[in-house]
FIKOLZA-1660 file (N, C-alpha, C; in steps of 0.1 Angstrom, whole numbers, plus 5000, padded with zeros to 4 digits):
% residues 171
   i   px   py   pz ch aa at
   1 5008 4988 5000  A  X  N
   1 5000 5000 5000  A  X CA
   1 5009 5013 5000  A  X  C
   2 5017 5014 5008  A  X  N
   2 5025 5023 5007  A  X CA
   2 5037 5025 4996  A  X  C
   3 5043 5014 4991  A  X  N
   3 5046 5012 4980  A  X CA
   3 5038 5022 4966  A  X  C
   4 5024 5017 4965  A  X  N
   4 5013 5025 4959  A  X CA
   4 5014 5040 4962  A  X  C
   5 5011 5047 4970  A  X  N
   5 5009 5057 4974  A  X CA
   5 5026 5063 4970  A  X  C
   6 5032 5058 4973  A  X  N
   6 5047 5065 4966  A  X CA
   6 5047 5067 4950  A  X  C
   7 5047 5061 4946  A  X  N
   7 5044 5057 4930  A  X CA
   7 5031 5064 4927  A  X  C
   8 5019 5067 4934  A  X  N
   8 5016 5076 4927  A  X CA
   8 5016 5091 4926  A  X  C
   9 5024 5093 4946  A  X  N
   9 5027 5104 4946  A  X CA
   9 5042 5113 4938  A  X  C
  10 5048 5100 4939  A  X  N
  10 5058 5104 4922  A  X CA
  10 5056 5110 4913  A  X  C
  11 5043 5103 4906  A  X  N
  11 5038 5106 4890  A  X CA
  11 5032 5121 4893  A  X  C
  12 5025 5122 4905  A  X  N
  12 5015 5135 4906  A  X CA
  12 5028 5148 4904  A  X  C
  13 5038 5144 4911  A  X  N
  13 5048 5154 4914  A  X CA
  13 5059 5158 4899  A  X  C
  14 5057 5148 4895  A  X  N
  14 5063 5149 4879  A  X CA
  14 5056 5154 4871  A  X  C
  15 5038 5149 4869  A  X  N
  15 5034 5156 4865  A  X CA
  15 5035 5174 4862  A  X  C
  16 5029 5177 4874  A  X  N
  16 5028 5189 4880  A  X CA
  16 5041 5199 4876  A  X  C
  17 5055 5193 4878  A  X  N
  17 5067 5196 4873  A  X CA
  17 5067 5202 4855  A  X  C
  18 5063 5190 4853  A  X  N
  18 5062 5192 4840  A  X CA
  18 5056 5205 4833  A  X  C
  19 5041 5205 4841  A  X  N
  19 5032 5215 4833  A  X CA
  19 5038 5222 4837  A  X  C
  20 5039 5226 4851  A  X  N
  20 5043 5239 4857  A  X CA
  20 5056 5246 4852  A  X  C
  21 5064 5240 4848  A  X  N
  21 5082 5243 4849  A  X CA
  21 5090 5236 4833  A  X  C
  22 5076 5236 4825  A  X  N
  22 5084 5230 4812  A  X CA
  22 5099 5233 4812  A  X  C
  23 5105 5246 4811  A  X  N
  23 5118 5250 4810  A  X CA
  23 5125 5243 4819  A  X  C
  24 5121 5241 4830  A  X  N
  24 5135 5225 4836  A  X CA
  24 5136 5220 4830  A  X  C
  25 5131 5216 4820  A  X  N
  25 5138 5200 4811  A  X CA
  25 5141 5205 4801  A  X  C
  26 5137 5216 4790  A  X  N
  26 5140 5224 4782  A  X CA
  26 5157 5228 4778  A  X  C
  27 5168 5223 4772  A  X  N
  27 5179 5227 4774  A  X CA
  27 5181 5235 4766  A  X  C
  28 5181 5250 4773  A  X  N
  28 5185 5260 4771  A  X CA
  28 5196 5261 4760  A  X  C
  29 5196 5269 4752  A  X  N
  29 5209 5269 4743  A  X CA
  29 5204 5285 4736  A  X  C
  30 5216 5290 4734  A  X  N
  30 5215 5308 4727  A  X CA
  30 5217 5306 4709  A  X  C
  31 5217 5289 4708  A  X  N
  31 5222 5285 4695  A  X CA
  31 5211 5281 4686  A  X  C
  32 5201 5281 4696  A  X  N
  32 5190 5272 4689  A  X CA
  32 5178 5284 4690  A  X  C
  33 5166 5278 4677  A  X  N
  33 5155 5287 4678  A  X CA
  33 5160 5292 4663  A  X  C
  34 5145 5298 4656  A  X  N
  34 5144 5310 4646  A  X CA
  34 5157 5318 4644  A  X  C
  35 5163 5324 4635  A  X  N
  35 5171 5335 4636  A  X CA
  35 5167 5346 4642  A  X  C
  36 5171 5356 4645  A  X  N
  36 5164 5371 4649  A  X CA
  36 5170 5376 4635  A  X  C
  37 5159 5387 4636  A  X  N
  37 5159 5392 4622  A  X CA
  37 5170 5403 4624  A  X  C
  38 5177 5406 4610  A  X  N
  38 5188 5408 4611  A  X CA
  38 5201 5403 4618  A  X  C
  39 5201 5393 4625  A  X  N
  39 5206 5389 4635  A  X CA
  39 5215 5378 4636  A  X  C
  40 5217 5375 4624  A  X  N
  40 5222 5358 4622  A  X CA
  40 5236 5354 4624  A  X  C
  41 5244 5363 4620  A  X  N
  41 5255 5366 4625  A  X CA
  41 5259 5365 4638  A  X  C
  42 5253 5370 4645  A  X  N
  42 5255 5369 4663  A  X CA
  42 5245 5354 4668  A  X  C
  43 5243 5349 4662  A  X  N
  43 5233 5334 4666  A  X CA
  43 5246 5326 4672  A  X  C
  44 5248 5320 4682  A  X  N
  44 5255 5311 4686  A  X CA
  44 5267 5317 4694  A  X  C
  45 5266 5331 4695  A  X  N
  45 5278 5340 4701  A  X CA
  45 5274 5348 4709  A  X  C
  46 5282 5352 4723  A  X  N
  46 5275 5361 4736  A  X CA
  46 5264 5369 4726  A  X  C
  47 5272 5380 4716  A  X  N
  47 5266 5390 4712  A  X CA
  47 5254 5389 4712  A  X  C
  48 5248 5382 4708  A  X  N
  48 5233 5379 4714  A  X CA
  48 5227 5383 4726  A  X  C
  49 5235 5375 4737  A  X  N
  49 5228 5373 4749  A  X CA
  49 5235 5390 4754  A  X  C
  50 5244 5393 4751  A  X  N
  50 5249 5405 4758  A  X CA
  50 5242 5420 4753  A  X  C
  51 5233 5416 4742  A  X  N
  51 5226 5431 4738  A  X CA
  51 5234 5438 4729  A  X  C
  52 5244 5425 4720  A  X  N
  52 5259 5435 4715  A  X CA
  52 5246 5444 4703  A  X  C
  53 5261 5449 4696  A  X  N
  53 5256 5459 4687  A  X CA
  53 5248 5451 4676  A  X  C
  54 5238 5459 4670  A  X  N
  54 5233 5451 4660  A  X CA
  54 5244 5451 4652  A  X  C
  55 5241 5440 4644  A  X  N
  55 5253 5434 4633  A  X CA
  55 5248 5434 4617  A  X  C
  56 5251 5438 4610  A  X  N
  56 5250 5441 4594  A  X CA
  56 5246 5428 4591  A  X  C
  57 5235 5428 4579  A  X  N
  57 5228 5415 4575  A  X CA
  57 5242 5406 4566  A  X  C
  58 5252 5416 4561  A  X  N
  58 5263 5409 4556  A  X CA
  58 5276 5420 4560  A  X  C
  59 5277 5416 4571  A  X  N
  59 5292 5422 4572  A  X CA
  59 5304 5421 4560  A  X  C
  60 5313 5434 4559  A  X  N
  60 5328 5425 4556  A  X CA
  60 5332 5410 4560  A  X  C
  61 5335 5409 4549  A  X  N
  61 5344 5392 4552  A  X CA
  61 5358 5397 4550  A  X  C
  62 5365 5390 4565  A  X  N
  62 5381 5389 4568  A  X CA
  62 5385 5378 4564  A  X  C
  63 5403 5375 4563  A  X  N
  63 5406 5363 4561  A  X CA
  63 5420 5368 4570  A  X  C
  64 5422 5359 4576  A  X  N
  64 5433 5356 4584  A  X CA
  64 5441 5346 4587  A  X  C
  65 5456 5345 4584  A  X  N
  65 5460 5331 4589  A  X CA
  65 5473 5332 4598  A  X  C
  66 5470 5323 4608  A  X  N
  66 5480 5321 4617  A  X CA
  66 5481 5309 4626  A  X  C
  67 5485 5312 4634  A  X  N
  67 5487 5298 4645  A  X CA
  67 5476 5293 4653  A  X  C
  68 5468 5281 4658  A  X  N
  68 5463 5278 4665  A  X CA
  68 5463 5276 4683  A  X  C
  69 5463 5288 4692  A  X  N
  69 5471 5287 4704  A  X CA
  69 5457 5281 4713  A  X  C
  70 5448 5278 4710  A  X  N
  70 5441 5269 4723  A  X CA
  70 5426 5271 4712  A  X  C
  71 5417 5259 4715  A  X  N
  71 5403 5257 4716  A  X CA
  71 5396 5259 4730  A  X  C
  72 5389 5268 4735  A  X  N
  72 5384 5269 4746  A  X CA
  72 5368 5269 4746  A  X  C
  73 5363 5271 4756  A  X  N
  73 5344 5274 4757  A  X CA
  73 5342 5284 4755  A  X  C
  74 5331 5288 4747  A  X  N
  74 5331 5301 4744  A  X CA
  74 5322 5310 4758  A  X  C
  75 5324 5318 4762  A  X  N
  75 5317 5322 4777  A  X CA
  75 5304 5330 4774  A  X  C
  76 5296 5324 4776  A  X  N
  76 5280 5329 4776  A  X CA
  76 5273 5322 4768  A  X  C
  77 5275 5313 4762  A  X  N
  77 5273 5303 4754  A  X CA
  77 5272 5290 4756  A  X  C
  78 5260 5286 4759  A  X  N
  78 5261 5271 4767  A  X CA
  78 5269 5264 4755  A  X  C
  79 5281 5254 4759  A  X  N
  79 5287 5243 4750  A  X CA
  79 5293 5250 4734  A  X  C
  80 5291 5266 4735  A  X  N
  80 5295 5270 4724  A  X CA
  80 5315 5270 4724  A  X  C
  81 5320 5266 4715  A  X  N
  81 5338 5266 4710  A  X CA
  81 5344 5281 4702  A  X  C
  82 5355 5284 4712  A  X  N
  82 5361 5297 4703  A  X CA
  82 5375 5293 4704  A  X  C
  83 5382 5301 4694  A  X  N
  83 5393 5297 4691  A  X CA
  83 5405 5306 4692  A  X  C
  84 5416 5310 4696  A  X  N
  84 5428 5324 4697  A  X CA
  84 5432 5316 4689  A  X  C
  85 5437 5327 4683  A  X  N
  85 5447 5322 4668  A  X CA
  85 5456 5335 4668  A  X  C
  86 5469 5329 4666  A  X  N
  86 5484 5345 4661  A  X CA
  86 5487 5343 4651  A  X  C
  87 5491 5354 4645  A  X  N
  87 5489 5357 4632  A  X CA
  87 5502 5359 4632  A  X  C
  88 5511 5357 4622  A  X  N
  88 5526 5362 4621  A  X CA
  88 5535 5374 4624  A  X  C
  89 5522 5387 4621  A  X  N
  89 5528 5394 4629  A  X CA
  89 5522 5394 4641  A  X  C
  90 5520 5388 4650  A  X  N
  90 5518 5386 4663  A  X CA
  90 5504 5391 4673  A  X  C
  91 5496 5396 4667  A  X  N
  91 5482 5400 4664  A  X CA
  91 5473 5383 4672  A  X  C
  92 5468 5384 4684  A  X  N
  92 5459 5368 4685  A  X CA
  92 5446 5378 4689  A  X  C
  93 5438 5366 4677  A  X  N
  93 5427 5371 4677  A  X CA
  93 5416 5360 4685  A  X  C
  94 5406 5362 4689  A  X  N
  94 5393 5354 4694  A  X CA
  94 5383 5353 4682  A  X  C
  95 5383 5340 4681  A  X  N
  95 5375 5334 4669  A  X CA
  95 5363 5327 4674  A  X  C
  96 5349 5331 4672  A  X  N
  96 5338 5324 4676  A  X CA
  96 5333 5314 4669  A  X  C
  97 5337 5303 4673  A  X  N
  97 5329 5289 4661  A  X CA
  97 5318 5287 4657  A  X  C
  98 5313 5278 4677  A  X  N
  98 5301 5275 4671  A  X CA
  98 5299 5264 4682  A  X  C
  99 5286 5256 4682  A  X  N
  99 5286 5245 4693  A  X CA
  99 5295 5237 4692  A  X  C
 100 5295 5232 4704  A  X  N
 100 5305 5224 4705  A  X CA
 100 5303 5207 4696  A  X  C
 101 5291 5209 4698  A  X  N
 101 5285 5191 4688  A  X CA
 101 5287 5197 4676  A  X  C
 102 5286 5206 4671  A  X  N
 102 5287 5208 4656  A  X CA
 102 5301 5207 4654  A  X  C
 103 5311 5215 4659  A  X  N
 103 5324 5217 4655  A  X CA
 103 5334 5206 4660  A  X  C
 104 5331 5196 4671  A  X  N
 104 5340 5183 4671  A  X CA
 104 5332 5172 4665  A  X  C
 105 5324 5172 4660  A  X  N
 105 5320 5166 4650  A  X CA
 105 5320 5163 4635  A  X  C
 106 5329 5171 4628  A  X  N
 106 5336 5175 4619  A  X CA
 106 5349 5169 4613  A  X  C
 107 5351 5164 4602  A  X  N
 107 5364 5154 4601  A  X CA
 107 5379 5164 4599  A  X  C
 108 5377 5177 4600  A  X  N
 108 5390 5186 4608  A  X CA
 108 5391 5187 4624  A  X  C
 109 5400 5186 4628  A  X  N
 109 5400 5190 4642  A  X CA
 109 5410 5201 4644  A  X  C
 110 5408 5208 4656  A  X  N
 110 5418 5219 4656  A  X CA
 110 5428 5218 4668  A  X  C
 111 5438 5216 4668  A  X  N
 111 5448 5216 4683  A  X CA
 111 5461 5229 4677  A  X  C
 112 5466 5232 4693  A  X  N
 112 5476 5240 4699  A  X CA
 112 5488 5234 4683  A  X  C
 113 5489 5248 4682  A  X  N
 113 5503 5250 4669  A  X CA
 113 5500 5247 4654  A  X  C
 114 5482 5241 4650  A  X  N
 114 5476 5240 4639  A  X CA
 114 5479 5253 4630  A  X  C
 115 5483 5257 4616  A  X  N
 115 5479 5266 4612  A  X CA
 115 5469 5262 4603  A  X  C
 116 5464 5277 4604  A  X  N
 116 5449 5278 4597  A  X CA
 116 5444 5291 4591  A  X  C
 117 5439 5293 4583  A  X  N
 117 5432 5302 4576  A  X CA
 117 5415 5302 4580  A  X  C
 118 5414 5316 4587  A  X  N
 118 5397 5319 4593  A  X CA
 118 5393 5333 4582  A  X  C
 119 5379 5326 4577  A  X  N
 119 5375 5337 4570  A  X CA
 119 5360 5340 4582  A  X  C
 120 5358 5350 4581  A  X  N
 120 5344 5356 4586  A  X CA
 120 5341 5370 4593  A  X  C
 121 5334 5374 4599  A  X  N
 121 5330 5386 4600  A  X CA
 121 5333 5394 4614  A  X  C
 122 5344 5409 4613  A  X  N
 122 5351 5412 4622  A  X CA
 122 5340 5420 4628  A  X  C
 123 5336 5416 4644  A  X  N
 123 5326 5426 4647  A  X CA
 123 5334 5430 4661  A  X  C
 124 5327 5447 4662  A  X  N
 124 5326 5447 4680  A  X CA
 124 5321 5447 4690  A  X  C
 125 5328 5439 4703  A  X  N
 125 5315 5436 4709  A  X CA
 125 5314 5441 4722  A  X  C
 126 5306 5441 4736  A  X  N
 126 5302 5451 4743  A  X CA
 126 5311 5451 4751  A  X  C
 127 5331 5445 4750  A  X  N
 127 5339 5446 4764  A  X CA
 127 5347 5455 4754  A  X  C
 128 5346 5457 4740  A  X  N
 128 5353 5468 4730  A  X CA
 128 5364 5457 4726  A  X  C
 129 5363 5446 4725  A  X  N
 129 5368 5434 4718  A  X CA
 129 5366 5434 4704  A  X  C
 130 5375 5431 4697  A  X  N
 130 5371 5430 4683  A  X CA
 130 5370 5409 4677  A  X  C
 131 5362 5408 4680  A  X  N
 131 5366 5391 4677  A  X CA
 131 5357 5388 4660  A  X  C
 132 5362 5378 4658  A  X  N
 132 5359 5374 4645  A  X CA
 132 5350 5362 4646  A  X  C
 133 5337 5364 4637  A  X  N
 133 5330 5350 4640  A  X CA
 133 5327 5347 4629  A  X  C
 134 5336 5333 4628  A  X  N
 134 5337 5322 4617  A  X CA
 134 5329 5321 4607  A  X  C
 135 5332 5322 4593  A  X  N
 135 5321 5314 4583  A  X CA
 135 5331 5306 4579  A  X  C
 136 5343 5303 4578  A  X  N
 136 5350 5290 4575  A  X CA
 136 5362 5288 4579  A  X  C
 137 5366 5281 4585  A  X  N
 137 5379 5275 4592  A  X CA
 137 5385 5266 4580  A  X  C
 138 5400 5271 4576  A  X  N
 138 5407 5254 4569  A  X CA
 138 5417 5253 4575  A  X  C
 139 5422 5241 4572  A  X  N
 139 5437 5233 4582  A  X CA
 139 5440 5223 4569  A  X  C
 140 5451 5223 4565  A  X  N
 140 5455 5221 4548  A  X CA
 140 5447 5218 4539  A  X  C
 141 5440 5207 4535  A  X  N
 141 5433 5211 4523  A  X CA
 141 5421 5203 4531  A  X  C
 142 5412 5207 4541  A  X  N
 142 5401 5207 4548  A  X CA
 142 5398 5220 4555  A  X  C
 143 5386 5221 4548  A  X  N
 143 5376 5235 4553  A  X CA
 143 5365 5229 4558  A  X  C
 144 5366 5235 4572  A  X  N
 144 5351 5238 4578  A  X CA
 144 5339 5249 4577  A  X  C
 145 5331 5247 4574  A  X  N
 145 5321 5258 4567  A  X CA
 145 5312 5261 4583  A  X  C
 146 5312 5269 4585  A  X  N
 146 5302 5272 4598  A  X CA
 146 5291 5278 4599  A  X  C
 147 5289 5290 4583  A  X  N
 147 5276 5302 4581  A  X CA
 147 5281 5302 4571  A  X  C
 148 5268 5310 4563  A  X  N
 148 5264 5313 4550  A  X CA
 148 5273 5325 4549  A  X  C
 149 5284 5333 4542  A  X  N
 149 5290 5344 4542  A  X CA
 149 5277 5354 4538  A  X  C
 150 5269 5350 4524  A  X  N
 150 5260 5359 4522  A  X CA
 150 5250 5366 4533  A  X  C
 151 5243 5358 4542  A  X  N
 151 5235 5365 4552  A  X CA
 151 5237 5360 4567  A  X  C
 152 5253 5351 4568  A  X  N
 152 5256 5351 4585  A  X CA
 152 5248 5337 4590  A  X  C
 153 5237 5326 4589  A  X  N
 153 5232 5318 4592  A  X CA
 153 5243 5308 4594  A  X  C
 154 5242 5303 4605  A  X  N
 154 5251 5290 4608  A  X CA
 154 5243 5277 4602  A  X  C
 155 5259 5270 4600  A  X  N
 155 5254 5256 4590  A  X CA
 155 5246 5247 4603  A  X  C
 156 5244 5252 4616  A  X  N
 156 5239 5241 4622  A  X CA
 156 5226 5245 4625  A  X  C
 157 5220 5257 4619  A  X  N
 157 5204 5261 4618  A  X CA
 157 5204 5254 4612  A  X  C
 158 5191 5244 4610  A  X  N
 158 5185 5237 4601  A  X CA
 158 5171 5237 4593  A  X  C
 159 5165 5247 4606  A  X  N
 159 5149 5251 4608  A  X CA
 159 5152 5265 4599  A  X  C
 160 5145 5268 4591  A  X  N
 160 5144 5288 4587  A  X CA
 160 5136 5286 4581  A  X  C
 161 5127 5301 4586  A  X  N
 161 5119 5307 4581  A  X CA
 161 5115 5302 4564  A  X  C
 162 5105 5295 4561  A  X  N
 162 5104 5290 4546  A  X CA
 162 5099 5296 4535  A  X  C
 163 5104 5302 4524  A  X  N
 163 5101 5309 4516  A  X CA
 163 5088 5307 4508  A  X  C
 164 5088 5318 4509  A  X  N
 164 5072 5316 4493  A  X CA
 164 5073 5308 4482  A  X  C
 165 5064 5304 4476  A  X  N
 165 5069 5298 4467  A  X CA
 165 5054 5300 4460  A  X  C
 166 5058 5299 4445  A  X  N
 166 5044 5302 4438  A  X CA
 166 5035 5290 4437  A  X  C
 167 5028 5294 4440  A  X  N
 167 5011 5282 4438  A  X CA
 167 5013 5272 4423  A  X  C
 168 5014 5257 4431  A  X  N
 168 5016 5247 4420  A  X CA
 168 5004 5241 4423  A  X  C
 169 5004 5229 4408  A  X  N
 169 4993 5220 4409  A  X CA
 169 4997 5208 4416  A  X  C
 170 4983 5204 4427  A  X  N
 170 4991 5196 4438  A  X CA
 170 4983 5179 4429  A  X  C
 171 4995 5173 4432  A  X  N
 171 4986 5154 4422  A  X CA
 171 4990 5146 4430  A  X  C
% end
């Protein structure tokens, strides 16, 4: 009997959890969801969550190449990956990737003293940092593609907004 009475007072309390508190089980991420309009560029980077500056629907594209000095967590970013890279003339810049599942999952990997070429878009952001967030990482003749250079959408959106399309005949 008491056995019973636990087991159902379980389910009541899970229930209840559930309705009440969906977002406990919900995993949070600043990566996931719709783009914001105009905004695609900063999807998956603090600049989002920090209120950075709005960002140009197509920034300049940089290209940069230098040394690989550490892969770290990107900070504000659940599970998000950023990268310091030095440049020859001695310039280390903060490179914003991308999740972490998207970017070690990838048949390039990146480690300490890799050189590499980062193309993508030089923004600034609210500590007056200038960091660069990735549309394509290469490491010899392998490129990682991260976002669309044309309008900033990371390759790990997979959901967007679906275009019009003109009225066909349906059979």
């Amino acid at each position: 009997m008491k056995r019973r009475s636990f087991v159902v007072a379980a389910v009541v309390i899970l229930a209840a959890t559930l309705l009440l508190y969906p977002s406990v089980f919900a995993q949070s991420s600043r990566t996931a969801g719709t783009p914001y309009e105009g905004q695609n560029w900063a999807i998956g980077t603090p600049l989002l969550a920090e209120g950075g500056p709005a960002l140009p629907e197509s920034p300049g594209i940089v290209t940069i190449n230098g040394t690989v000095l550490r892969t770290e967590p990107m900070k504000g970013v659940r599970d998000g990956l950023q990268m310091r890279v030095k440049t020859q003339q001695g310039q280390i810049w903060l490179v914003y990737l991308g999740p972490r599942w998207f970017v070690e999952n990838q048949r390039i990997k990146f480690q300490p003293n890799d050189v590499v070429e980062v193309r993508g878009a030089k923004v600034l952001d609210q500590h007056g940092r200038i960091p660069i967030i990735a549309s394509e990482v290469s490491k010899g003749d392998l490129s990682m593609i991260l976002r669309n250079e044309s309008n900033g959408l990371p390759s790990w959106e997979c959901c967007v907004p679906r275009k019009a399309r003109p009225q066909q005949d349906q059979y």
